[in-house]
DSSP file (Angstrom, degrees, kcal/mol; ACC not computed):
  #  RESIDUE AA STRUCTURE BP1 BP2  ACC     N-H-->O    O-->H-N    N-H-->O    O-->H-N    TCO  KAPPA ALPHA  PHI   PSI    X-CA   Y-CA   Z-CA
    1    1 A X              0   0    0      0, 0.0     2,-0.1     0, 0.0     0, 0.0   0.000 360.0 360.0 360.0 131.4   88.4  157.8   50.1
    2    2 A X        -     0   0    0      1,-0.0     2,-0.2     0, 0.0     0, 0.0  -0.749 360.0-139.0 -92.1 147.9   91.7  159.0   51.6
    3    3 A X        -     0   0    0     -2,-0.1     2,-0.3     2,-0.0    -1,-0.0  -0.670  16.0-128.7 -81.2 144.3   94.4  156.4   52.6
    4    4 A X        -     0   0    0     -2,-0.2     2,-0.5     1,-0.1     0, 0.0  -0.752  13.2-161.3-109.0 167.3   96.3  157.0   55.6
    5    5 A X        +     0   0    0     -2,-0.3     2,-0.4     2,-0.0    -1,-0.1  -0.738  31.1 154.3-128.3  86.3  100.2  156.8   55.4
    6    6 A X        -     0   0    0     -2,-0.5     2,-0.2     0, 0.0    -2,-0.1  -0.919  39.2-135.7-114.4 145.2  100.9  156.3   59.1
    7    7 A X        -     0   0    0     -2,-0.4     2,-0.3     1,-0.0    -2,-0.0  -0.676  25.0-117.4 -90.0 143.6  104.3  154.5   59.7
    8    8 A X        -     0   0    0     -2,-0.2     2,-0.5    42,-0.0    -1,-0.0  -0.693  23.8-168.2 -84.6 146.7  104.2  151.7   62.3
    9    9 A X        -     0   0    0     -2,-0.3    42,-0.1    43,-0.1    43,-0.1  -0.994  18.6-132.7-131.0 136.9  106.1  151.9   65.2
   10   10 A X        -     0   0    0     -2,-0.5     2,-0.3    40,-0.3     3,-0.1  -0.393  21.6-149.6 -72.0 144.4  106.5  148.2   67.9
   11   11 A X    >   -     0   0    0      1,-0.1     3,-1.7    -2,-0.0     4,-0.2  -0.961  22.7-114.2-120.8 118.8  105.8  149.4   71.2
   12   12 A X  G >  S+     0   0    0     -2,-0.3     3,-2.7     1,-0.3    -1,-0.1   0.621 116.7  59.6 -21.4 -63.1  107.9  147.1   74.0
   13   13 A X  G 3  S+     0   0    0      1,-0.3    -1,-0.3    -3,-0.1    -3,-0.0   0.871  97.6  60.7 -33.0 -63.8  104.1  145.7   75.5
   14   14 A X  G <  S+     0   0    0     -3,-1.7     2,-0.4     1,-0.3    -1,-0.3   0.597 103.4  55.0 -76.9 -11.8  103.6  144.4   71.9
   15   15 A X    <   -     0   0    0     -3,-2.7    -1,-0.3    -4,-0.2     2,-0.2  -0.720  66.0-175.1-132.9  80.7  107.0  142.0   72.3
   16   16 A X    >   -     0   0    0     -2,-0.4     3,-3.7     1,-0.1     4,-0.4  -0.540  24.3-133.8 -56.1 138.2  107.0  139.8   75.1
   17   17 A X  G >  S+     0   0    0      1,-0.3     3,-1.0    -2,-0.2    -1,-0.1   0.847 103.3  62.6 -72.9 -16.4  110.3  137.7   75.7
   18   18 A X  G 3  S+     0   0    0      1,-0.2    -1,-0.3     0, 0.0    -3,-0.0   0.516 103.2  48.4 -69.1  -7.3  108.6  134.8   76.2
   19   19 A X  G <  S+     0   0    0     -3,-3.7     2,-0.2     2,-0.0    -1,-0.2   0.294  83.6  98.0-121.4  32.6  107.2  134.8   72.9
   20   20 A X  S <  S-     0   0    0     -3,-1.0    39,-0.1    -4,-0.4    38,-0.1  -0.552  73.6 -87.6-109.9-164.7  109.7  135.4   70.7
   21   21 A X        -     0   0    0     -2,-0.2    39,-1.3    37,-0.1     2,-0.3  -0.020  23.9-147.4-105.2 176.0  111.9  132.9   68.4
   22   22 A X  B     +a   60   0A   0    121,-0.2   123,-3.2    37,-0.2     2,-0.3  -0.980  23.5 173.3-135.5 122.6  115.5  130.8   69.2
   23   23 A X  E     -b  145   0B   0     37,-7.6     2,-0.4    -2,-0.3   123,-0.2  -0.954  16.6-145.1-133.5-177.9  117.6  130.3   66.5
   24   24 A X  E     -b  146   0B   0    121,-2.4   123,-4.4    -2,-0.3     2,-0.4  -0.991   6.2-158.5-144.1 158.6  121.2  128.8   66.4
   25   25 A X  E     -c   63   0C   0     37,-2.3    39,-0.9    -2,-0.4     2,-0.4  -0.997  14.9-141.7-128.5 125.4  123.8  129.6   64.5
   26   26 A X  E     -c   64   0C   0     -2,-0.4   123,-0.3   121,-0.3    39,-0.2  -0.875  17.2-160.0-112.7  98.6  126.8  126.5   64.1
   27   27 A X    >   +     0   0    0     37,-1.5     3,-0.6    -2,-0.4    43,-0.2   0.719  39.9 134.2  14.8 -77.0  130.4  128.4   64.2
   28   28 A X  T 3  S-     0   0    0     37,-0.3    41,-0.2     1,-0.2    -2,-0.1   0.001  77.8 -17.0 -78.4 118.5  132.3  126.0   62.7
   29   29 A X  T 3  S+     0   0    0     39,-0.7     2,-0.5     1,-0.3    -1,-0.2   0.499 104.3 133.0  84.6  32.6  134.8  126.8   60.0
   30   30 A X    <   -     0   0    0     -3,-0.6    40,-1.8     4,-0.0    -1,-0.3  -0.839  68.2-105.4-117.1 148.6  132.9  129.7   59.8
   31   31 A X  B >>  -e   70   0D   0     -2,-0.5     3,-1.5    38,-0.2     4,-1.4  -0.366  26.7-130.2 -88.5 155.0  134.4  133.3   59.7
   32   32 A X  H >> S+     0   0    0     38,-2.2     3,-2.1     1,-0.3     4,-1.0   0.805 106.9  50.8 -25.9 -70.4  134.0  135.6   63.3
   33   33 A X  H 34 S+     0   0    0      1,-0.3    -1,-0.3     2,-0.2     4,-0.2   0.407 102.5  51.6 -74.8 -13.3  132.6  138.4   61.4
   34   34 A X  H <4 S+     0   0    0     -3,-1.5     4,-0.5     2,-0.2    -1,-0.3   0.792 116.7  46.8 -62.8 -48.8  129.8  136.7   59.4
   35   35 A X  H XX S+     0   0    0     -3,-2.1     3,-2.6    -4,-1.4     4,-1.1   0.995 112.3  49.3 -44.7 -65.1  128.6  135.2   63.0
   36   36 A X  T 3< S+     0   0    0     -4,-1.0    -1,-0.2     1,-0.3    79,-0.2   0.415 110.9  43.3 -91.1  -1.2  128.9  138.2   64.5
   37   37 A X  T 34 S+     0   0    0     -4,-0.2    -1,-0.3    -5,-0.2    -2,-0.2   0.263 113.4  59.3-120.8  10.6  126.8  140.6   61.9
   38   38 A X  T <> S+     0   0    0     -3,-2.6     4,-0.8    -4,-0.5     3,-0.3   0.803 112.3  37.1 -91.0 -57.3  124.1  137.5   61.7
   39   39 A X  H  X S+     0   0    0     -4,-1.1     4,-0.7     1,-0.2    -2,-0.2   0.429 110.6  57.3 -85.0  24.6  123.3  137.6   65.2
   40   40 A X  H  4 S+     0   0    0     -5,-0.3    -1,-0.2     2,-0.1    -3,-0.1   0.571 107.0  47.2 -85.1 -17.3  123.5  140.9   65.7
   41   41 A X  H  4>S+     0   0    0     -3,-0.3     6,-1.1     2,-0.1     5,-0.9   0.506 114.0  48.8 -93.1   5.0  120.9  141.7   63.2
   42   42 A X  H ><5S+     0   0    0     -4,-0.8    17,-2.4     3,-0.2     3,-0.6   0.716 108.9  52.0 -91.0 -33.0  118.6  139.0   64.6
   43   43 A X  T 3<5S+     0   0    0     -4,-0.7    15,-0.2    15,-0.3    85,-0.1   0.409 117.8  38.7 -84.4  25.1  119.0  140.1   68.5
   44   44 A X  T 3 5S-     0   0    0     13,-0.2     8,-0.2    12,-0.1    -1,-0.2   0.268 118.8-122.9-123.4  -2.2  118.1  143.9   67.5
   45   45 A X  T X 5 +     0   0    0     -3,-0.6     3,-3.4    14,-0.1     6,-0.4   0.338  57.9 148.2  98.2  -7.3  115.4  142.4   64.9
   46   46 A X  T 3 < +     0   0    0     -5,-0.9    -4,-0.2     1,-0.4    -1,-0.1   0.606  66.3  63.4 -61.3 -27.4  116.2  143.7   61.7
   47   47 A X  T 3  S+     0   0    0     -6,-1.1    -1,-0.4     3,-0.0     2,-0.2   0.462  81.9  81.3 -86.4  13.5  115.1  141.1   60.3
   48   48 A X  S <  S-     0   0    0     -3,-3.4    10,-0.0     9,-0.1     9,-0.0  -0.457  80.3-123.3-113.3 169.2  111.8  141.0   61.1
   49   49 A X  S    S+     0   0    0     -2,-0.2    -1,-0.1     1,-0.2    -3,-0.1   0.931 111.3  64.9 -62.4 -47.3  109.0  143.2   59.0
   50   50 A X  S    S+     0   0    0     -5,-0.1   -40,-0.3     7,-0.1    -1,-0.2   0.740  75.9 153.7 -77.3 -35.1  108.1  144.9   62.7
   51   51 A X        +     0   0    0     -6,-0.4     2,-0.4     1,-0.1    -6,-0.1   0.445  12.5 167.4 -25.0 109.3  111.7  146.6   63.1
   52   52 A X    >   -     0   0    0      3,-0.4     3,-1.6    -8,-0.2    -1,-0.1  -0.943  29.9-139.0-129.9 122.0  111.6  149.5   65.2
   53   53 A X  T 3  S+     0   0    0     -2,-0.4    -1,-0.2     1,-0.3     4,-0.1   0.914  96.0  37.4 -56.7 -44.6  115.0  151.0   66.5
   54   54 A X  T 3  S+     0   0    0      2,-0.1     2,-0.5     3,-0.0    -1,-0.3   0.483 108.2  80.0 -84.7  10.8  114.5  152.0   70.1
   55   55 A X  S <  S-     0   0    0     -3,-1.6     2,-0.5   -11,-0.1    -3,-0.4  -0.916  81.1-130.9-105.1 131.5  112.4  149.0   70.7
   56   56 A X        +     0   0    0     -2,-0.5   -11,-0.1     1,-0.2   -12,-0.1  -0.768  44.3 151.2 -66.4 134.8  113.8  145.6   71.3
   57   57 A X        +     0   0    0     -2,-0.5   -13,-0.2     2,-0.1    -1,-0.2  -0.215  33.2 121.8-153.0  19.5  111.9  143.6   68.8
   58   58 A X        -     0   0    0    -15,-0.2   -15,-0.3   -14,-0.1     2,-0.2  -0.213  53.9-132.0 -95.9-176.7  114.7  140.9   68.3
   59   59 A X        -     0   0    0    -17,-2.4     2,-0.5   -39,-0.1   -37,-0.2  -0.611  38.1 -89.4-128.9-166.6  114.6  136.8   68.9
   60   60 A X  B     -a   22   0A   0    -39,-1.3   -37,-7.6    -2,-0.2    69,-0.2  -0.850  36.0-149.6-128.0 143.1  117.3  135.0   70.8
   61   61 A X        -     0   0    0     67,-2.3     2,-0.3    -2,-0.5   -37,-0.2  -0.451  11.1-172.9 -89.8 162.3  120.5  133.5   69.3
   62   62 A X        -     0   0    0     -2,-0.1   -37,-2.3    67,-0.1     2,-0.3  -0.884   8.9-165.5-142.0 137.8  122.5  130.6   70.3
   63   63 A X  E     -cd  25 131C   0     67,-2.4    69,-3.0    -2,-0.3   -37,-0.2  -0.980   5.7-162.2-133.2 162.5  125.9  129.8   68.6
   64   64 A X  E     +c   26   0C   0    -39,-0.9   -37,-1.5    -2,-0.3    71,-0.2  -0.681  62.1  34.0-127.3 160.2  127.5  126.8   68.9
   65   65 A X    >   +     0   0    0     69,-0.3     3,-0.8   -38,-0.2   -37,-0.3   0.836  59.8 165.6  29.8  55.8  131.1  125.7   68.2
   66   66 A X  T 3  S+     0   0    0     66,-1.6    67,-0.2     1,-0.3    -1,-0.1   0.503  72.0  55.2 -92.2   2.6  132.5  128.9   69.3
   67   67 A X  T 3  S+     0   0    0     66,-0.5    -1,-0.3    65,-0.2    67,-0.1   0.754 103.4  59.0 -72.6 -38.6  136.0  127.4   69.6
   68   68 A X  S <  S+     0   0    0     -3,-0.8   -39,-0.7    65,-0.1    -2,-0.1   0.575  78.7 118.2 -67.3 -22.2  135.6  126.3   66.1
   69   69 A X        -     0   0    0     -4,-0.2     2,-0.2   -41,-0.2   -38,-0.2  -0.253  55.5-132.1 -65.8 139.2  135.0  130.1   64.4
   70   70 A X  B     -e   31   0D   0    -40,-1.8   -38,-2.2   -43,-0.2     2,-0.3  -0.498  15.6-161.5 -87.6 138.0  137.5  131.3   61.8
   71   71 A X        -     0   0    0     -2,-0.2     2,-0.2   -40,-0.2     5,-0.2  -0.952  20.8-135.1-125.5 168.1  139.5  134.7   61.3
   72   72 A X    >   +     0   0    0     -2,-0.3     3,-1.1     2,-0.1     4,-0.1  -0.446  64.5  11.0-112.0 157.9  140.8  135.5   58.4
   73   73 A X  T 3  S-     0   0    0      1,-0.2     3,-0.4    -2,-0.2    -2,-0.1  -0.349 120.1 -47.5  68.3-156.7  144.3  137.0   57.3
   74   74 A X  T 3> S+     0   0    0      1,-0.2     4,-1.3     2,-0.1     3,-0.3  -0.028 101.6 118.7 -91.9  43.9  146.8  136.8   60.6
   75   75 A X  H <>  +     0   0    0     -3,-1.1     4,-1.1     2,-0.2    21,-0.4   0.768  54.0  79.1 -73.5 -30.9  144.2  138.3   62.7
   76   76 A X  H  4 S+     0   0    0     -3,-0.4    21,-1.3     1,-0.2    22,-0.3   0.994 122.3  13.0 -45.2 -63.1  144.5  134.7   64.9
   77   77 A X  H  4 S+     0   0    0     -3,-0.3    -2,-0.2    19,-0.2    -1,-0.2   0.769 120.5  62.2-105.9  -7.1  147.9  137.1   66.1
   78   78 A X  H  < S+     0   0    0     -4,-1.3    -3,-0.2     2,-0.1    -2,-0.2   0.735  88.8  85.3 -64.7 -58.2  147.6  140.6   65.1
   79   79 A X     <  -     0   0    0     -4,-1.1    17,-2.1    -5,-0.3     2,-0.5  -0.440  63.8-152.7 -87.7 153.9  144.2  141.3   67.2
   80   80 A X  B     -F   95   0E   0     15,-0.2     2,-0.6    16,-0.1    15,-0.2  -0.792   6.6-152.0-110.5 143.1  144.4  142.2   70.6
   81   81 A X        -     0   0    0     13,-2.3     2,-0.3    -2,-0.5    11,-0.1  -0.644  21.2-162.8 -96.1  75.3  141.8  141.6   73.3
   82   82 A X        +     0   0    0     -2,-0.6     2,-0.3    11,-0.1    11,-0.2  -0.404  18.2 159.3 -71.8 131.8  141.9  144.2   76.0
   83   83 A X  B     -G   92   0F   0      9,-2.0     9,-1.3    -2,-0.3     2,-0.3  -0.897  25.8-141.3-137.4 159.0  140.4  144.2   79.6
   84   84 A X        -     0   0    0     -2,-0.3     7,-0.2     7,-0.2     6,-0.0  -0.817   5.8-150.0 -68.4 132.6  141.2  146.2   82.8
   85   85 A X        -     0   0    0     -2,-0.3    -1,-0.1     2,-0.3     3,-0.1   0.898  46.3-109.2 -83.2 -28.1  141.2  144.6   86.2
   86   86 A X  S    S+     0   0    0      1,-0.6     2,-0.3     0, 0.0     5,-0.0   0.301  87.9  98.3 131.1   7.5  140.1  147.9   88.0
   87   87 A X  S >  S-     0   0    0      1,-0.0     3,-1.4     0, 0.0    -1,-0.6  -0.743  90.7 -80.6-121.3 161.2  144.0  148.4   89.9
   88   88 A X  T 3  S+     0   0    0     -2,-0.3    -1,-0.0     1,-0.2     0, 0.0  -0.582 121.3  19.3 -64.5 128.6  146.9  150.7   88.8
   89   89 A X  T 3  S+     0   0    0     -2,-0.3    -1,-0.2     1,-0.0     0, 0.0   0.245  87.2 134.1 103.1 -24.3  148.7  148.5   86.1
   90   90 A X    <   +     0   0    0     -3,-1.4     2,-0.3     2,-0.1    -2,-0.1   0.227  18.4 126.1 -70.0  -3.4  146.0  146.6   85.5
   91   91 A X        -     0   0    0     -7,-0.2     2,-0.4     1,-0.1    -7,-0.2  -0.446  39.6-157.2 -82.5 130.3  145.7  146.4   81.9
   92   92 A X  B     -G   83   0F   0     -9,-1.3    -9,-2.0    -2,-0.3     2,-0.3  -0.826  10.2-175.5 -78.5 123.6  145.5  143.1   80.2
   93   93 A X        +     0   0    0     -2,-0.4     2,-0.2   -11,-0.2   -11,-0.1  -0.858  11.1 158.3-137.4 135.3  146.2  142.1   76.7
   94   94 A X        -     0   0    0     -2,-0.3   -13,-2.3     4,-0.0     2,-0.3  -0.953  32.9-123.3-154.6 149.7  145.8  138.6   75.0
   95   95 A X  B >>  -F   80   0E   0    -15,-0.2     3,-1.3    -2,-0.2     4,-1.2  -0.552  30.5 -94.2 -92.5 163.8  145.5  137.9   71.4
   96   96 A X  H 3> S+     0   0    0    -17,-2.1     4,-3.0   -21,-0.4     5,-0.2   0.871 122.3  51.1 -36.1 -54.9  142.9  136.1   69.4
   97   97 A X  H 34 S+     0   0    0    -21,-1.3     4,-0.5   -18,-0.3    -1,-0.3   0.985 110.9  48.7 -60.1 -56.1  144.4  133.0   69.4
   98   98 A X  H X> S+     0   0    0     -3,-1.3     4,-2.4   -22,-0.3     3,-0.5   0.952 109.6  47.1 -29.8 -65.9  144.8  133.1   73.0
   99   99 A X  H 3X S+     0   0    0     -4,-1.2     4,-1.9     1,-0.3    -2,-0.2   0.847 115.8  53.4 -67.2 -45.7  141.1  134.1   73.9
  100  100 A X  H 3< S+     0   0    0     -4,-3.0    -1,-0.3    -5,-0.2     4,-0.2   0.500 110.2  44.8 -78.7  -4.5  140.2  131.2   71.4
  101  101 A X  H X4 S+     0   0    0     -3,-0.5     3,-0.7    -4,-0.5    -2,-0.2   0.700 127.1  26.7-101.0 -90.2  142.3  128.9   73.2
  102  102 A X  H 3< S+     0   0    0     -4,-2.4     2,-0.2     1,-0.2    -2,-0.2   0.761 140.4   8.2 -44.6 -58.2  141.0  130.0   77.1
  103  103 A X  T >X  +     0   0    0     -4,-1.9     3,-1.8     1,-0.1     4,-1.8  -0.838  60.8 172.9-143.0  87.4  137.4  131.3   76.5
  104  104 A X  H <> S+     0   0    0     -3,-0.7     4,-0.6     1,-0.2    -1,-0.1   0.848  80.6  63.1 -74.2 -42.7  136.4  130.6   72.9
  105  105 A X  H 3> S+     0   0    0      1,-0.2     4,-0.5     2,-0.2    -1,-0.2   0.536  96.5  54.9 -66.3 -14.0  132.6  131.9   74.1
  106  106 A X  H <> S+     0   0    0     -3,-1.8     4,-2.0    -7,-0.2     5,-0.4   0.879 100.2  61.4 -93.7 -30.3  133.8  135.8   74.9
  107  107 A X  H  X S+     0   0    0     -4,-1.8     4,-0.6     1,-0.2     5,-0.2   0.807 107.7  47.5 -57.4 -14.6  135.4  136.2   71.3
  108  108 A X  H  X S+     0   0    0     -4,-0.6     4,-4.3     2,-0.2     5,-0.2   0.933 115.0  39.7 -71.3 -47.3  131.9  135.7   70.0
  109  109 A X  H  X S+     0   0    0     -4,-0.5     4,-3.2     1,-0.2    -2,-0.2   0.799 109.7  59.4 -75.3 -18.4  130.2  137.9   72.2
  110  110 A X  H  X S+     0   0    0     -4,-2.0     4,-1.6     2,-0.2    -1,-0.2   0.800 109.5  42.8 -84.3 -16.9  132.7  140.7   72.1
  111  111 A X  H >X S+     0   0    0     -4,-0.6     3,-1.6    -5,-0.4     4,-1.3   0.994 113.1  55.5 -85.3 -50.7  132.5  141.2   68.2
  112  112 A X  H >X S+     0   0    0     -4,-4.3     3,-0.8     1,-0.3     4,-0.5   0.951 112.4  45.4 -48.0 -53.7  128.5  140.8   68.6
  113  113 A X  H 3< S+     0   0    0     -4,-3.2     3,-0.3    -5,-0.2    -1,-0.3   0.691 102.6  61.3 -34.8 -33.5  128.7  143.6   71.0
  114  114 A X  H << S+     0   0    0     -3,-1.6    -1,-0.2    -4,-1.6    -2,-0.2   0.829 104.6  47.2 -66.8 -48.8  130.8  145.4   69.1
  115  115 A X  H << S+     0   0    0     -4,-1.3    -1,-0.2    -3,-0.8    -2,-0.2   0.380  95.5  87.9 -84.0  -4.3  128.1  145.6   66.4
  116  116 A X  S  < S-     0   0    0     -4,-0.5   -72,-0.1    -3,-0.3     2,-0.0  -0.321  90.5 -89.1 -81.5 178.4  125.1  146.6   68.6
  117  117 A X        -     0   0    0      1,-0.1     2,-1.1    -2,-0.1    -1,-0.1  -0.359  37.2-118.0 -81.2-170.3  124.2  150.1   69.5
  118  118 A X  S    S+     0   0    0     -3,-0.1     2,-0.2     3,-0.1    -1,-0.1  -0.811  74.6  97.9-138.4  86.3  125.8  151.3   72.5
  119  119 A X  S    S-     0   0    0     -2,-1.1     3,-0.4     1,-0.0    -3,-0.0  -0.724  96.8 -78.7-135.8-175.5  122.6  152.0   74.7
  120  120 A X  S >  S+     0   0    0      1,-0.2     3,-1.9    -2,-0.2     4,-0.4   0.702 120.6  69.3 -69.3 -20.4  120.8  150.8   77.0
  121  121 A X  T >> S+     0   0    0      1,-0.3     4,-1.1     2,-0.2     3,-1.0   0.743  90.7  57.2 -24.4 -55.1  119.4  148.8   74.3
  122  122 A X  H 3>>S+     0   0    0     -3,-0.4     4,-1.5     1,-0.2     5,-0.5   0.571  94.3  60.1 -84.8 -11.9  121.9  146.9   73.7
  123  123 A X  H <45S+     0   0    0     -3,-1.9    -1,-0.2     2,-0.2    -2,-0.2   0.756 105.4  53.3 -78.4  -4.5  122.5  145.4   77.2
  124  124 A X  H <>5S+     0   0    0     -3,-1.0     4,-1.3    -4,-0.4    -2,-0.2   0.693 116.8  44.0 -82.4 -34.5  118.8  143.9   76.8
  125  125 A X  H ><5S+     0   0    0     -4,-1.1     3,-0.6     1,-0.2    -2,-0.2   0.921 107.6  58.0 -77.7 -36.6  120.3  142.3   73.1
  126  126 A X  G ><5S+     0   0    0     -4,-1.5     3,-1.4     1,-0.2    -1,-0.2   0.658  97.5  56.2-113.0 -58.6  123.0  141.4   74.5
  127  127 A X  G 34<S+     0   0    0     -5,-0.5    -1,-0.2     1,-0.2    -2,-0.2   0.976  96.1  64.2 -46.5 -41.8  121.2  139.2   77.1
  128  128 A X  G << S+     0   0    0     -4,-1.3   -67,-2.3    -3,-0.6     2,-0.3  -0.180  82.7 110.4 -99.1  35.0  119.4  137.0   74.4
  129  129 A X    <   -     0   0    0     -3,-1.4     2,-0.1   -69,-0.2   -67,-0.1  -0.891  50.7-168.3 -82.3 123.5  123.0  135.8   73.3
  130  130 A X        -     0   0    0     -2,-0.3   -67,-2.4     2,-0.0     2,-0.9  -0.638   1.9-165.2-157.0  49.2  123.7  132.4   74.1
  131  131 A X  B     +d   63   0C   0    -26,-0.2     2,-0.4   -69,-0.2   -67,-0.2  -0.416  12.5 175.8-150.7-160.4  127.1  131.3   73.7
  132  132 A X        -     0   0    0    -69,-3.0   -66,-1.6    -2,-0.9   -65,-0.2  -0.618  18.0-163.8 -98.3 126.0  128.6  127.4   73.6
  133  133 A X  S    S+     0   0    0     -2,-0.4   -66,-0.5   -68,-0.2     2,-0.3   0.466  85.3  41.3 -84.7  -4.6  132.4  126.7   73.0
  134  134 A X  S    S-     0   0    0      2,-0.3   -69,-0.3   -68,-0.1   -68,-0.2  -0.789 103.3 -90.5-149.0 162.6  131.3  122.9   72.2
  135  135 A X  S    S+     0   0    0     -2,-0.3     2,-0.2   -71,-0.2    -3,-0.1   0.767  93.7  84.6 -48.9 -30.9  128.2  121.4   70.1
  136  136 A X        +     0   0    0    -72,-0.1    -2,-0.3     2,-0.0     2,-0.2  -0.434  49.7 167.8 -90.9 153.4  125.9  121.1   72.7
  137  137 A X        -     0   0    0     -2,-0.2     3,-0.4     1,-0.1   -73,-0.0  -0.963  35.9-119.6-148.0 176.4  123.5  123.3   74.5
  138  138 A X  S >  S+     0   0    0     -2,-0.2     3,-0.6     1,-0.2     2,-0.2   0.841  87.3  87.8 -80.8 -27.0  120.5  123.5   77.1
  139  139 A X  G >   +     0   0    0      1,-0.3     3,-1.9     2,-0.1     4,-0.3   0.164  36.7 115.4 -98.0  20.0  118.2  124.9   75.0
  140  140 A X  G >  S+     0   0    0     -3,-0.4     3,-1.2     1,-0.3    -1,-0.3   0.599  76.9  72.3  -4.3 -47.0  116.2  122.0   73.1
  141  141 A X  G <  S+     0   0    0     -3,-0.6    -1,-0.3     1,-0.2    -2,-0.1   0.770  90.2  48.9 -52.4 -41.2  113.2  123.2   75.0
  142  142 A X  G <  S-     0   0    0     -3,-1.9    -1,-0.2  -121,-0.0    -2,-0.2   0.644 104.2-135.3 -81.4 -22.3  112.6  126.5   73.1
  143  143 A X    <   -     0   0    0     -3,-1.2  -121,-0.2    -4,-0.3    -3,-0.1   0.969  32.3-162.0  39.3  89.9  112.9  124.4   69.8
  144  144 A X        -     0   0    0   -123,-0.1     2,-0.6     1,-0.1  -121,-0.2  -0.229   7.0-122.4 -95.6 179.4  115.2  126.8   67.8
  145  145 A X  E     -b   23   0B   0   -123,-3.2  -121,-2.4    -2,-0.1     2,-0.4  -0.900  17.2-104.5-127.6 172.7  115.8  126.8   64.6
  146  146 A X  E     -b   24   0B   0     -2,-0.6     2,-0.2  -123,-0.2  -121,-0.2  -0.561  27.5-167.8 -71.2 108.0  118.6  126.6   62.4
  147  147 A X        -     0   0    0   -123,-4.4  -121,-0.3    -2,-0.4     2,-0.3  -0.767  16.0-137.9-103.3 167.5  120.2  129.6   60.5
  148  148 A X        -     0   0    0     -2,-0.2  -123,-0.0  -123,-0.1    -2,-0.0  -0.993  10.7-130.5-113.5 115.5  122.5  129.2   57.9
  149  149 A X              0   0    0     -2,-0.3  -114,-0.1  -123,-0.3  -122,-0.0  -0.223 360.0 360.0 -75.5 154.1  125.9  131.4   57.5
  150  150 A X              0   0    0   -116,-0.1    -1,-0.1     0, 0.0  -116,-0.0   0.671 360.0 360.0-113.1 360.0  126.6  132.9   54.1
């Protein structure tokens, strides 16, 4: 009797968003880039058995205490954060320390971004990102669970 050696591939259908997991991930004292390469392999899935690259197959993150998140070396004033406004001139520069000061929730999300693919993929991963400059959040309902940084 022959075995077959067919590889699985996830088909979108087969991952509704409504049934997949919430976890959260607790920031505090903890360093950027450790966050940012924990959920980024949970919102593209990687951690699951089922892991298919053009499919989203991933669960939804939440971090918490994003005010609280660490970088290491002098990076706090050495990295720069760049935006445009869309005008001649427009370009806008603040460093880490800044951005951690004003919006403590985009440094999270731009280093998770950073680490997705850059498709369309990634604005669907990007979506199921969730985060909170202070402890608290809405999402008790979903009952997430707890990850642990290493």
């Amino acid at each position: 009797m022959k075995q077959s050696k067919r590889s699985f591939s996830a088909k979108a259908e087969d991952f509704p968003l409504n049934d997949r997991n919430w976890y959260v991930i607790d920031a505090k004292g903890q360093t950027l880039g450790k966050i940012a390469v924990l959920a980024a392999n949970v919102l593209r899935g990687k951690d699951k058995a089922t892991y298919t690259p053009h499919v989203d197959t991933g669960s939804f993150v939440v971090v918490i205490n994003a005010e609280k998140a660490k970088l290491s070396g002098n990076k706090l004033d050495q990295k720069i954060y760049y935006r445009h406004t869309g005008y001649i001139g427009g370009l806008k520069s603040a460093t880490a320390r800044e951005m951690l000061a004003k919006k403590p929730d985009e440094v999270i999300v731009k280093a998770v971004k950073g680490m997705l693919p850059k498709n369309r993929l990634s604005n669907a991963m990007i979506k199921k990102l969730k985060v909170y400059a202070g402890p608290q959040h809405p999402h008790a309902a979903q009952r997430p669970f707890q990850m642990e940084v290493h």
